[in-house]
C-alpha angles and dihedrals in degrees: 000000000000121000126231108263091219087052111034098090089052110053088052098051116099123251089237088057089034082064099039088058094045090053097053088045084058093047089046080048093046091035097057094030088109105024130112136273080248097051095047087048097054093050082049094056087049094056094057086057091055129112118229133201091270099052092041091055091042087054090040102042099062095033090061087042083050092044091054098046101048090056088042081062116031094033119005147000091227094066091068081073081075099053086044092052096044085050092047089051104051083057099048087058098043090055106030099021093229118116119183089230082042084109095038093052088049098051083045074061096248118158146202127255089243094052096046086052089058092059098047089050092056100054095043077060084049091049089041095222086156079067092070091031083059092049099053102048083056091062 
């Protein structure tokens, strides 16, 4: 019933975007192929200031749930429909992993943590840091 936390954004993620994201992860590849330690360092360092998926729903999800009851409150009942349906739908992807801006947030290139970790994997490969990792567990 429950969807793995490591794979729900991904099964609900289309094949077109599943490509699109692919094909970025090959250019970054490509791209860094021939940098520098340093370069790849410093990209590195970005991507441990980026927001994934999660975050940006977790952001997004109470703001919304604020948003709606504030003008429940302060304009009209019917307001408090928003804050329900944000709730409704924090749990929907919790449990499910599907979230209706799931797309949105996808086409504003927003990515999943998973996604983010497979570039940053790759470019510690590309930095071959398994290379030192190799060499002191040898001394």
């Amino acid at each position: 019933m429950f969807q793995s936390t490591t794979e729900r954004v991904s099964n609900h993620t289309s094949e077109a975007q599943r490509r699109k994201l692919d094909q970025q992860l090959l250019d970054t590849i490509d791209e860094y192929r021939s940098a520098s330690p340093y370069q790849i360092s410093k990209r590195l360092a970005e991507l441990d200031d980026e927001w994934d998926l999660e975050r940006v729903i977790e952001i997004e999800a109470p703001l919304m749930i604020g948003l709606g009851a504030g003008l429940g409150l302060f304009h009209s009942p019917k307001w408090f429909g928003l804050s329900a349906a944000a709730a409704a739908m924090v749990i929907l992807h919790n449990t499910q992993g599907w979230y209706p801006l799931l797309p949105l947030f996808q086409r504003m290139g927003i990515r999943s943590q998973n996604d983010i970790e497979t570039e940053r994997n790759a470019l510690r490969v590309l930095r071959r840091d398994h290379e030192k990792y190799a060499r002191q567990s040898r001394h």
